[in-house]
N, C-alpha and C positions, 0 to 999 in steps of 0.2 A: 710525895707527889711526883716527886724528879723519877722514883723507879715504876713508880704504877704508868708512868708515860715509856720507858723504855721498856717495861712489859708489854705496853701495848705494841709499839714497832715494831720489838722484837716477833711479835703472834700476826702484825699483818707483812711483816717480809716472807714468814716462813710460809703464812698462806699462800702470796704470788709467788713461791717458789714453788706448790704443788700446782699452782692451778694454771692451767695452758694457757700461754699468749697468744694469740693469733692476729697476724699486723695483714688479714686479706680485709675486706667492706665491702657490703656487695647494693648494687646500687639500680634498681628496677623500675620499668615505666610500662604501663598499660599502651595501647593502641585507642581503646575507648573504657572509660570507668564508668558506662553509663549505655545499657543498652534498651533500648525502646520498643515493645509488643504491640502491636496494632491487629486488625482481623488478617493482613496476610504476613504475618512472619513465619518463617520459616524455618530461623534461627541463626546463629550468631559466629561468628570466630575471633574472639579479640586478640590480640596478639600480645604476648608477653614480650618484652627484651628486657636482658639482666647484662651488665658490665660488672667485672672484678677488680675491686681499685686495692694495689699491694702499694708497700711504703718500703723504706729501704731496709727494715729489717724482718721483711717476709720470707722465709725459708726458701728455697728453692723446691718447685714439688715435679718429682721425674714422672710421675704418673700422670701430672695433672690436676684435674680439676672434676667432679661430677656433680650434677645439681638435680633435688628430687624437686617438682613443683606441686603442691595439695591445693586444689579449689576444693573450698567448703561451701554448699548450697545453704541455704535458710533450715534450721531445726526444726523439729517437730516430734508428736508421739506416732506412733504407727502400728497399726493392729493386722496381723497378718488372721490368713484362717484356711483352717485345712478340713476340705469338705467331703463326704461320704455320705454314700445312696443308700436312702432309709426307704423302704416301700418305693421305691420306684422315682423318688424326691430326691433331688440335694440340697444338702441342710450342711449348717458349717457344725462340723464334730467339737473341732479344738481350735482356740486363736491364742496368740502370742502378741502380748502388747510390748514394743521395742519402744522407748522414753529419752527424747531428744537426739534422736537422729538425725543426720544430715540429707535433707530431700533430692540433694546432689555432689557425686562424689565426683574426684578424679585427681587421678593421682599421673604425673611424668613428669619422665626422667631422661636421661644421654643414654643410660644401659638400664640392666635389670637391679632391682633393687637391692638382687643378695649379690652384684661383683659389686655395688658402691659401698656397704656396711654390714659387719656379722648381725645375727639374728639379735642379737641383744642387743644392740646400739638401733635398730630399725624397731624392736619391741618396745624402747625407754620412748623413743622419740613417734610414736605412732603414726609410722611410713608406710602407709599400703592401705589397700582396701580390708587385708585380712585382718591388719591388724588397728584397725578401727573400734575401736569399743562398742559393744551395741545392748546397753541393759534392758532386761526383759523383767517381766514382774514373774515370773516363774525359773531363775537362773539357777536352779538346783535341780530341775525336772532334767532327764538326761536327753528329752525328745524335744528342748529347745533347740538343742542346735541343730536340727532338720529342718525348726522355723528358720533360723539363723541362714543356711545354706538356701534355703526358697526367696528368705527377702532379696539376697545378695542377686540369687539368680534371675529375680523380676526387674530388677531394679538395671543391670546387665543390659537385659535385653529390650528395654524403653530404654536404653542409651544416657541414663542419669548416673549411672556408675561404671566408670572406666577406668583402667591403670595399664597404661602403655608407656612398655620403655622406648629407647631411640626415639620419643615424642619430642625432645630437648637437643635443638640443634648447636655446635656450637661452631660461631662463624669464625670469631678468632681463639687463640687459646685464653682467651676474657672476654669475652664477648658473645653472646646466647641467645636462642629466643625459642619460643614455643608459642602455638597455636591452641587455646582455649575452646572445644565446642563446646554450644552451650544450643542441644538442639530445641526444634519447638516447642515440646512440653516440660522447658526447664520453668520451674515453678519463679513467679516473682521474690520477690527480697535481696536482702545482700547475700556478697557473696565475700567469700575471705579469699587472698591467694596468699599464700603463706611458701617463701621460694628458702630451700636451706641448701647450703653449698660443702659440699664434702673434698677432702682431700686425703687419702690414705686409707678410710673407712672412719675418718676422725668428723665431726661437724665441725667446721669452721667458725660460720656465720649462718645470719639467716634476716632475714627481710620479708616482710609484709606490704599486702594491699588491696585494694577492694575493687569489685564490681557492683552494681547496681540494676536490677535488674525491675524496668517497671510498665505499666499498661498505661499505652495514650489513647486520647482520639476517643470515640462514642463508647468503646469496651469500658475505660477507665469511666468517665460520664454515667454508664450504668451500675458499676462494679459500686461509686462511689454513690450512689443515688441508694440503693440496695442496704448499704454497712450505712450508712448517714441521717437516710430517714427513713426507716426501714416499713414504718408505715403508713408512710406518704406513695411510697413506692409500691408497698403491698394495695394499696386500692387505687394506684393507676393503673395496675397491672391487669386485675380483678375486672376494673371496666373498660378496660382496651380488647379484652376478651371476650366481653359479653355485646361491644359494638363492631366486631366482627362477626360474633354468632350469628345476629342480628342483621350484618348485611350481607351474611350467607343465607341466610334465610330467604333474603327478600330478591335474591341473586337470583336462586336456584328453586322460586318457589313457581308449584304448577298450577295454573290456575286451572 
């Protein structure tokens, strides 16, 4: 028993002697964890701040400090389509179903992601928009990745997918913040912010936290009326419809 216990010490010394200490903690607060959709929003900035708490046996780092920040929107599946003129028609040719995807991306940083870590350390750790995983139900067809290159690019330019460096200000050399948009048609659900702190091209640390993104006021009142009793709701609808027909009729009727 006496050696199976100094085998065992001996195999967890030798492990913390391979495996990195890092004496940094990094220590994060939202501006708002909870933002609110009514009929005029327009959308949102919350504001990240991150603090580097070191202890007395943190290394001295000459370069610094860089911090990448990932918001993750609400998942989902996503079927993309690529459409072509049949007689004079468009009709979708081909589509590409993408299966749990993120409905909102965005990625910042203090610089560009390849001076904070080489491409393997940012490939392990999936930093960046590119390197996002995006499973398709056809990821062997070679004409995926033009789906691939189209999602990224729609998603771009409705403003749900960004990756800007110098987005990550840093006020002291420990002390940071960055600015979240989250424009009007950022989908409801949570959101992740996942904040990871580099030094040397090494990961130090890393920290988590959430947004909350949700509908108030009459939208929500409908939204929930709709998903709840869906058809109590289908035949208010049905005769709210037929008692405007009805008093257009009687509006605009000629005698």
């Amino acid at each position: 028993m006496m050696l199976r216990l100094i085998g065992c010490a001996a195999l967890m010394a030798a492990f913390a002697a391979l495996s990195p200490v890092h004496a940094e903690r990094l220590v994060v607060s939202l501006s708002a964890h909870r933002v609110l959709i009514n009929s005029s929003f327009t959308g949102a900035e919350p504001v990240l701040f991150g603090a580097i708490e070191r202890d007395d046996a943190a290394a001295t780092r000459r370069r610094g400090y860089d911090v990448a920040v990932t918001v993750t929107g609400p998942h989902q599946d996503v079927v993309t389509r690529h459409k072509e003129r049949v007689i004079g028609i468009w009709v979708d040719a081909r589509t590409r179903t993408f299966f749990d995807v993120p409905a909102y991306l965005a990625v910042l940083s203090n610089r560009s992601l390849e001076a904070i870590a080489g491409p393997d350390t940012l490939q392990r750790l999936q930093v960046g928009i590119a390197r996002t995983p995006l499973l398709s139900n056809a990821p062997d067809d070679p004409r995926t990745e033009a789906f691939r290159t189209a999602f990224l690019r729609l998603n771009r330019e409705q403003g749900l997918y960004r990756e800007e460096a110098n987005a990550v200000t840093f006020l002291t050399p420990s002390l940071f913040r960055t600015a979240i948009e989250l424009p009007a048609n950022a989908p409801i659900g949570n959101y992740e912010v996942d904040v990871k702190l580099f030094a040397d091209g090494v990961l130090l640390t890393r920290q988590t936290s959430a947004i909350e993104i949700v509908k108030v006021g009459f939208e929500q009142f409908v939204a929930s009326a709709a998903r709840e009793h869906g058809l109590a709701y289908g035949l208010a609808t049905a005769t709210l419809a037929l008692l405007i027909g009805w008093a257009g009729s009687i509006v605009f009727r000629r005698d």
